[in-house]
C-alpha positions as CSV (number, residue, x, y, z in Angstrom):
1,X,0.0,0.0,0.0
2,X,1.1,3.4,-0.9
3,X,2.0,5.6,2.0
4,X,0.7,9.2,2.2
5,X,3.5,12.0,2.2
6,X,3.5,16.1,2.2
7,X,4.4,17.2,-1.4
8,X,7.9,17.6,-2.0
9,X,8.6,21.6,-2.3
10,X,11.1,22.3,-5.8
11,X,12.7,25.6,-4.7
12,X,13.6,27.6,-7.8
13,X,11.2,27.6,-11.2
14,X,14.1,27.7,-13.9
15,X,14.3,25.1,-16.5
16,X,15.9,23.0,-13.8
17,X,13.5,23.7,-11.3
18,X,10.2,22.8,-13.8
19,X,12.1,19.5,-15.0
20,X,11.9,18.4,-11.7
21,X,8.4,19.1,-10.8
22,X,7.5,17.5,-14.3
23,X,9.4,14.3,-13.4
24,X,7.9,14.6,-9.5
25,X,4.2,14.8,-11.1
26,X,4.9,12.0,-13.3
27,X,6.1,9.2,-11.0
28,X,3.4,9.8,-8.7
29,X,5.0,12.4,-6.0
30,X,2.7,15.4,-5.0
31,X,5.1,18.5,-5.8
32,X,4.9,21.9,-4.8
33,X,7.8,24.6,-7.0
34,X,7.9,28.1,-4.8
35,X,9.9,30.8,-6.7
36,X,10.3,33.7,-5.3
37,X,9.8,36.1,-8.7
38,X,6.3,36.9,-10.7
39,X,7.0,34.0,-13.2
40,X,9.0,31.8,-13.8
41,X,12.1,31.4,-16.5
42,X,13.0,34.9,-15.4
43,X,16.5,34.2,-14.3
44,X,19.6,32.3,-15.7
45,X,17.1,30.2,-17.7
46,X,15.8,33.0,-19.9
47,X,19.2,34.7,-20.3
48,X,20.9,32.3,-21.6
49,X,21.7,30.8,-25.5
50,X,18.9,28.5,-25.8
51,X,21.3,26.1,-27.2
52,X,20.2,22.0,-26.5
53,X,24.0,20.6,-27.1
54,X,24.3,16.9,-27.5
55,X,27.5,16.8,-25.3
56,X,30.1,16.3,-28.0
57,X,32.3,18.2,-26.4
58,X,31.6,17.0,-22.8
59,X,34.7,15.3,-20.9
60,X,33.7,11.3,-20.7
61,X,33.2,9.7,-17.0
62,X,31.9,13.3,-14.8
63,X,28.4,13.5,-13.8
64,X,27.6,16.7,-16.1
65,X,28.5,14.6,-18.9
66,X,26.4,11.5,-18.1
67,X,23.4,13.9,-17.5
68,X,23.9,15.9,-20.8
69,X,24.0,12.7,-22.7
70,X,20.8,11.1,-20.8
71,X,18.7,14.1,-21.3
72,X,19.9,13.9,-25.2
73,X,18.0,10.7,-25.2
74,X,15.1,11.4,-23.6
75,X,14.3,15.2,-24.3
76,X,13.2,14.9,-28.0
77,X,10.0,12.4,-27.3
78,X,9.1,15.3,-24.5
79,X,10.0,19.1,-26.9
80,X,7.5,17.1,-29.4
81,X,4.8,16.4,-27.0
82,X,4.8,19.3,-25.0
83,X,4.9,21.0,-28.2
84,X,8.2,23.0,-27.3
85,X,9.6,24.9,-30.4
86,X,12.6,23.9,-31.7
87,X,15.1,24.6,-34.6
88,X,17.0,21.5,-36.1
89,X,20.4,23.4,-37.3
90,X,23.1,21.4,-36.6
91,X,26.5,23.2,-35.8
92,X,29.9,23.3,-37.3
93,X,33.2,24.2,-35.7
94,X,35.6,26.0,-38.1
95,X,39.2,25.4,-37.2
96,X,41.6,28.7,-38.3
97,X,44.9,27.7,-37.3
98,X,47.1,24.0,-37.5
99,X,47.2,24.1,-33.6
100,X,43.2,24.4,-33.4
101,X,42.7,21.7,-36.0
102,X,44.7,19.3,-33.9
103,X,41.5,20.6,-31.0
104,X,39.2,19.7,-33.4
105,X,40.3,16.2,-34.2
106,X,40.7,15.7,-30.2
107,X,36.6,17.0,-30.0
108,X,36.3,14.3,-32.8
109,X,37.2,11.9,-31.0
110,X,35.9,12.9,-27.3
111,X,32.3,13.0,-29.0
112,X,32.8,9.5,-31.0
113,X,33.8,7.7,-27.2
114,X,30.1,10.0,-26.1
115,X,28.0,8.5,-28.7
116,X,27.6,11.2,-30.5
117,X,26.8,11.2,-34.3
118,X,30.1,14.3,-36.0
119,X,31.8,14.3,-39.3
120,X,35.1,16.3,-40.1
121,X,35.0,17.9,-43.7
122,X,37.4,16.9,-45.2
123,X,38.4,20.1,-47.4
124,X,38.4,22.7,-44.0
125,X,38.6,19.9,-41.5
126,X,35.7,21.5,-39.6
127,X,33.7,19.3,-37.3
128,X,30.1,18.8,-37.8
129,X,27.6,18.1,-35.1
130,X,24.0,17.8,-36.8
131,X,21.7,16.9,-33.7
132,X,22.7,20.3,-32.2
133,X,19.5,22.6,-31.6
134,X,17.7,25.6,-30.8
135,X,14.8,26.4,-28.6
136,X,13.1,28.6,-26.4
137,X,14.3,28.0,-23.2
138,X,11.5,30.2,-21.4
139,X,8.4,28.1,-23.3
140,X,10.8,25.1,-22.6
141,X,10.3,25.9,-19.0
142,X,6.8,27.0,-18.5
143,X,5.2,24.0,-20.6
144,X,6.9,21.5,-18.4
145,X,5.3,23.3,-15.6
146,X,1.8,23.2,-17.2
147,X,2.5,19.4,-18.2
148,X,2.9,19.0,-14.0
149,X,0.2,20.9,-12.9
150,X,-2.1,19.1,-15.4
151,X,-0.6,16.2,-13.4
152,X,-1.6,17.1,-10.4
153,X,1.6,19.6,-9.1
154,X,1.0,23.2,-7.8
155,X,3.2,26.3,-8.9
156,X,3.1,28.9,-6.5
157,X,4.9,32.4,-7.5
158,X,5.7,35.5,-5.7
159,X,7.3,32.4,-3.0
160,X,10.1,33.2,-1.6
161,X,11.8,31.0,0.9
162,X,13.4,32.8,3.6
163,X,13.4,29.9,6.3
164,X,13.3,26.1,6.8
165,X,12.3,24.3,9.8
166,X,14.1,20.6,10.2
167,X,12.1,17.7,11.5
168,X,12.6,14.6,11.7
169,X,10.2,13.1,9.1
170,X,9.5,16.5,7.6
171,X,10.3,20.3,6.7
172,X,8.8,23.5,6.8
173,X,9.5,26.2,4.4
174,X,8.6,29.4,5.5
175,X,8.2,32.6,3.0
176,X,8.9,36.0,2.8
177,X,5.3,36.7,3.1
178,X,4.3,35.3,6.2
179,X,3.5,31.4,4.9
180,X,4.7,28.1,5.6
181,X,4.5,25.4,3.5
182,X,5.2,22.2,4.9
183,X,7.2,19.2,2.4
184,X,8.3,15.7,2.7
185,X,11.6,17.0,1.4
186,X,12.8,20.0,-0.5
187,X,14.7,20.1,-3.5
188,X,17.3,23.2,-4.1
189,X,16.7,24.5,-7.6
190,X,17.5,28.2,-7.0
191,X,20.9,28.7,-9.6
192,X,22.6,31.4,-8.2
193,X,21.0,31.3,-4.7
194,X,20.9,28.0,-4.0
195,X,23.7,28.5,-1.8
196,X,21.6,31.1,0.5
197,X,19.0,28.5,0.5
198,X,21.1,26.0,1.6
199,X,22.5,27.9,4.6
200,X,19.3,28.3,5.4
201,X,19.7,24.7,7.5
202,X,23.6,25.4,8.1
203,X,24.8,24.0,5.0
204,X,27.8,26.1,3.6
205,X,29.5,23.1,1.7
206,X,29.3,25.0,-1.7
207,X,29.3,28.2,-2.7
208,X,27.5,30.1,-6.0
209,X,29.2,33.2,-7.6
210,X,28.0,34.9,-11.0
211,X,29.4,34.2,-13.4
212,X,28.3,37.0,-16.5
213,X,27.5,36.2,-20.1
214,X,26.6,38.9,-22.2
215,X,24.9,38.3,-26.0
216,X,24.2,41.4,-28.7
217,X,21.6,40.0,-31.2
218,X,21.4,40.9,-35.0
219,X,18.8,41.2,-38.0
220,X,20.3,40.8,-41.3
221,X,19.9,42.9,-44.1
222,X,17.4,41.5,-46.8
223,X,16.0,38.9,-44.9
224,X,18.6,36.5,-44.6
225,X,18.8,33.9,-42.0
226,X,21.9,31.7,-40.4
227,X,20.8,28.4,-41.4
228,X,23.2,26.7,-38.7
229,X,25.2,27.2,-35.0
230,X,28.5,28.6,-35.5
231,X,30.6,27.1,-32.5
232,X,34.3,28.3,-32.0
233,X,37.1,25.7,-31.2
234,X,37.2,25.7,-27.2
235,X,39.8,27.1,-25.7
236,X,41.0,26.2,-22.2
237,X,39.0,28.0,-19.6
238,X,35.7,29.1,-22.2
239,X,34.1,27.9,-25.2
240,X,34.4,31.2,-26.6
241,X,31.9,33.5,-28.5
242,X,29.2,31.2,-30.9
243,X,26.7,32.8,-33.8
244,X,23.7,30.8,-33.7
245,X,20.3,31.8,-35.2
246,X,17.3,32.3,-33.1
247,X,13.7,31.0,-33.3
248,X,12.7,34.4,-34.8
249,X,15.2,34.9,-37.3
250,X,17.5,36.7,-35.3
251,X,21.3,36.2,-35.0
252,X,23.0,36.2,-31.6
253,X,26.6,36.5,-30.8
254,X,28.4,36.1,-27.7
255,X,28.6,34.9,-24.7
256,X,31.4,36.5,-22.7
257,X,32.5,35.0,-19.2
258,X,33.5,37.4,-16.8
259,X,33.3,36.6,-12.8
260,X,31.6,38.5,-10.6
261,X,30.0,39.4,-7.1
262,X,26.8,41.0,-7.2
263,X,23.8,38.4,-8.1
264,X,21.7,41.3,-9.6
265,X,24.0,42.8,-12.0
266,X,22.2,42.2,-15.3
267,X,23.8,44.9,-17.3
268,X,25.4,44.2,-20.0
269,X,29.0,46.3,-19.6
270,X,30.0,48.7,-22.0
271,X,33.5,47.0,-22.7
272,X,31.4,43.8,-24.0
273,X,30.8,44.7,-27.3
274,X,34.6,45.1,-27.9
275,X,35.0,41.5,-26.3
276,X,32.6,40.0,-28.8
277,X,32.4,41.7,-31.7
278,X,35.4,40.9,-33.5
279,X,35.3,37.4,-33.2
280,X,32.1,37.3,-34.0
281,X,32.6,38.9,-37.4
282,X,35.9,36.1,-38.0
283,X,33.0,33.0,-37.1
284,X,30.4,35.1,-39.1
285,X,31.5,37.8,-41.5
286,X,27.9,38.5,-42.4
287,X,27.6,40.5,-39.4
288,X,30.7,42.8,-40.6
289,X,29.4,46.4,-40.5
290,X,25.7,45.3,-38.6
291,X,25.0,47.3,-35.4
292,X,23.3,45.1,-32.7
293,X,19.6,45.6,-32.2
294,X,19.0,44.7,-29.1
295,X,21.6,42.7,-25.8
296,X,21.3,41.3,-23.4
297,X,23.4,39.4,-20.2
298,X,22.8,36.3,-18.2
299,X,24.3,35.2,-14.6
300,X,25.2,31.4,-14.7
301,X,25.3,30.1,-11.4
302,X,29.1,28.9,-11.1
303,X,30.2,27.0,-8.4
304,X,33.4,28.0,-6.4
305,X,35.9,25.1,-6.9
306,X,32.7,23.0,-7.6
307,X,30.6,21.6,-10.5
308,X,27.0,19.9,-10.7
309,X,26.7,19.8,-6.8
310,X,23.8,17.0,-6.9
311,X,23.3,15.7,-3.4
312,X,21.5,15.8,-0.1
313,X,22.4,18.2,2.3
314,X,26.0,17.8,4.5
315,X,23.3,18.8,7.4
316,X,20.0,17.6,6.5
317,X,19.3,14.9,4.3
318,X,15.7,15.9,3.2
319,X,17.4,19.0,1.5
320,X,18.6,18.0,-1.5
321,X,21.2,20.5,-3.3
322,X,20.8,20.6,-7.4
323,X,23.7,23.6,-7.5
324,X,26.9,24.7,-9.8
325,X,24.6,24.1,-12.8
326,X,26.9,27.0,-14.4
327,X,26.2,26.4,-18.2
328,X,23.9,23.3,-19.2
329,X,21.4,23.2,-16.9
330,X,19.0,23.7,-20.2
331,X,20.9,21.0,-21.8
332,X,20.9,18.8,-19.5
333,X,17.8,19.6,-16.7
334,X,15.7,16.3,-17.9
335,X,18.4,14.2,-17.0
336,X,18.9,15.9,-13.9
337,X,15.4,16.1,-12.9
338,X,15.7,11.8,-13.3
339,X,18.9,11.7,-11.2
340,X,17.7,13.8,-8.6
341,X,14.4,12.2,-8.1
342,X,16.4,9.2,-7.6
343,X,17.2,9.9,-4.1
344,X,13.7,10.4,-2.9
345,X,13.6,6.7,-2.1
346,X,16.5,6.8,0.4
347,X,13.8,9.1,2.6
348,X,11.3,6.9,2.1
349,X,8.9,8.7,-0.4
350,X,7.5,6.5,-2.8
351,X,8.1,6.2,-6.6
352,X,5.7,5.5,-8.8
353,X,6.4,3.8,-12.4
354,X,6.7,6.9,-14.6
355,X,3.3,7.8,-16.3
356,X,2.7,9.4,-19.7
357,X,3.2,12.6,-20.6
358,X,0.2,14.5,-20.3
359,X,0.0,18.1,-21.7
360,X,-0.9,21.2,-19.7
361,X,-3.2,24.1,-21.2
362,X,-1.7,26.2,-23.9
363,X,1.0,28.7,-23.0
364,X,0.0,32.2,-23.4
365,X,2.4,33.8,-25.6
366,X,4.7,36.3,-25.2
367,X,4.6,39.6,-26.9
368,X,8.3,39.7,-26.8
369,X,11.1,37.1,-27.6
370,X,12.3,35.3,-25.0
371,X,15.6,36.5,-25.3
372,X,14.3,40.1,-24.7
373,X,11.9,39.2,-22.1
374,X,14.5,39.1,-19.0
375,X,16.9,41.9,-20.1
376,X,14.1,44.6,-20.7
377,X,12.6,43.7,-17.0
378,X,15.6,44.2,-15.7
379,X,16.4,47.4,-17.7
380,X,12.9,48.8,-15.8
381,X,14.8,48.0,-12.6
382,X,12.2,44.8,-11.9
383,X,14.8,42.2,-10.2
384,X,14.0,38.8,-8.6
385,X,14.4,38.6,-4.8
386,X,17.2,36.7,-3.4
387,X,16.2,33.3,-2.5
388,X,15.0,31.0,-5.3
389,X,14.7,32.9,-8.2
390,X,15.4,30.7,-11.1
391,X,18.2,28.5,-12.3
392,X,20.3,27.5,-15.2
C-alpha cells in the first residue's frame, strides 16, 4: 500500500527547477515549486543561448557529462509532446589555425567515445555536429510546468523562501510573506541562490558566484537567415563567443565569461561589445558592419571550486542541493530532474512507475522574444528577490 506523504517543495522555477516538478508529477510524488519572482524562467534560464548541445564536447566519465547525454536521449520524445519549439540546425566548428585543427580532431574523437553522431569535412577539416539545436528555453520551461500541474503539481509564484524548519520526518518552508509550506523533502533549484537556500539549514559546503555572459543580437539585411550554430574551437577555460540563429530569425553573438560578485548585475558592460564583436565577425563575417539591435546578459550560477553539486544536504538529508549548474542546466535539466528524483527513495517517499506525458493548457504567448523578455525587465529595474529565483 502506498504511504501518504506532504508534497515535495522544488525551490527555484528555472528550466531545472520545472524539469523536476514535471518528473515529481509523473512518477506519482505530489510537488509543490515556490519561486520567489512573478514568473517563472526569469532568471539564468531566460538569459541564456537557448542552445540544447548533445555533449560532444563534454569530458567522458563526470556526472555533467552523463546527465547531458541522458537528457539527449530522452528530451526529443518530451519538446515534441509538449509542443516546445525547436530549430533542427546542426553546428559546425571551423578550425583557423594548424594548432586548433589538432583541437578539433581531439573533440572528434571525445564525441565518437560519447556517442555522439560528428563528421570532419574533409576540405576545411571542420567538425560537424547535426543533432545540435535551438529552442526557447523560457516556453521550454513554463510547458513543463503546465505538463505538471495538469498532473496534479502546484506552482506557487511570488514564494520566496526565507526559512526552513528541520524535522525529523518532515520540513517546513517558511516565505517571505508570512506562509509556511510544509514538504516531505525539498529540492534546491534556486541557480545562483541555492547557496543562501542551503544555509538556510547550516549547509555552507558549496558556494554560487556569478558568473556573467553577455549576447548582442542581430537582423540581417534582406531577410537572410543563419541556417546553422556557428561554435568556436574551445579554448582552455571558455568555449568562446558562438553565432547561432534564433527562433525568430534573429542572430546572436556572444557569450562572454566574466566573474563577478553582485547576483543582480544584469547589465550588459559597455567593454562587452569590444570583447565580442570581432570574433564574432571572423566565425560570421555577415555580421561585418551590422550594429546590434538589441543585448542582453545572463548570470550562470558557477560554483566556487565545484561543478553539478547534486546531493543531499551535509546537514539535513531531506534538502537535497541541485547547485553549480553554471552552463547546461538547459541541456541537461531532464536528465537531472531523473537523477535527482532518484534519491527520494532513500527518505522513504515512494516512486511510482513513470506515467505518460500529459500536456498542460496552452501557453500564453509572449509579446516579446524570450531573449528580450528578461533583459528589458531588468532594464525597468524589476529584479528577482534573493532566494529561489530561477536557475540555469
Amino acid at each position: 500500500m502506498t504511504r501518504s506523504h506532504p508534497p515535495v517543495l522544488v525551490i527555484g522555477g528555472g528550466v531545472v527547477g520545472a524539469a523536476v516538478l514535471l518528473t515529481l508529477a509523473h512518477r506519482g510524488v505530489p510537488a509543490v515549486l515556490l519561486e520567489a519572482d512573478t514568473g517563472l524562467a526569469y532568471s539564468a534560464s531566460g538569459t541564456n543561448s537557448g542552445v540544447l548541445h548533445t555533449g560532444f564536447d563534454s569530458a567522458p566519465g563526470h556526472l555533467e557529462t552523463a546527465l547531458i547525454l541522458r537528457s539527449a536521449r530522452i528530451r526529443p520524445a518530451v519538446l515534441q509532446r509538449l509542443e516546445v519549439p525547436v530549430l533542427h540546425c546542426g553546428a559546425a566548428l571551423q578550425p583557423r589555425s594548424p594548432a586548433e585543427r589538432d583541437v578539433v580532431t581531439e573533440l572528434y574523437r571525445n564525441a565518437r567515445s560519447n556517442g555522439i553522431e560528428v563528421a570532419l569535412r574533409e576540405s576545411d577539416g571542420a567538425l560537424l555536429v547535426p543533432d545540435e539545436s535551438v529552442t526557447d528555453p523560457v516556453a521550454f520551461t513554463r510547458a513543463m510546468a503546465a505538463s505538471a500541474e495538469t498532473a496534479g503539481a502546484r506552482v506557487e509564484l511570488n514564494a520566496r523562501v526565507v526559512g526552513i524548519d528541520r524535522h525529523t520526518d518532515s520540513l517546513t518552508a517558511h516565505l517571505a510573506d508570512g506562509r509556511a509550506v510544509r514538504g516531505a523533502a525539498a529540492i534546491n533549484c534556486a541557480g545562483l541562490h541555492a547557496d543562501d537556500v542551503a544555509r538556510l539549514v547550516g549547509d555552507r559546503s558549496f558556494q554560487i558566484y556569478p558568473r556573467k555572459g553577455e549576447f548582442f543580437v542581430f537582423e540581417l539585411p534582406d531577410g537572410a537567415q543563419l541556417d546553422h550554430i556557428i561554435l568556436p574551437v574551445p579554448s582552455a577555460r571558455t568555449k568562446g563567443v558562438l553565432v547561432f540563429p534564433t527562433l525568430d530569425g534573429k542572430v546572436v553573438a556572444g557569450p562572454t565569461a566574466v566573474d563577478e560578485v553582485d547576483k543582480d548585475d544584469w547589465r550588459v558592460r559597455p567593454e562587452a561589445a569590444g570583447e565580442i564583436l570581432t570574433k564574432a565577425v571572423q566565425q560570421f563575417p555577415a555580421l561585418d558592419g551590422l550594429d546590434p539591435i538589441d543585448s542582453y546578459a545572463g548570470l550562470r550560477p558557477a560554483g566556487r571550486g565545484c561543478n553539478y553539486v547534486i546531493r543531499p544536504s551535509t546537514t539535513y538529508p531531506r534538502l537535497l542541493n541541485v547547485a553549480a549548474i553554471r552552463s547546461t542546466g538547459l541541456t541537461a535539466a531532464l536528465g537531472i530532474a531523473e537523477h535527482v528524483v532518484g534519491f527520494l527513495p532513500h527518505l522513504d517517499i515512494d516512486l511510482a512507475p513513470p506515467t505518460e506525458l500529459v500536456t498542460g493548457p496552452p501557453v500564453e504567448p509572449s509579446d516579446q522574444p524570450w531573449w528580450q523578455r528578461t533583459s528589458q525587465r531588468f532594464r525597468t529595474g524589476a529584479r528577482a528577490g534573493a532566494g529561489q529565483a530561477g536557475d540555469s
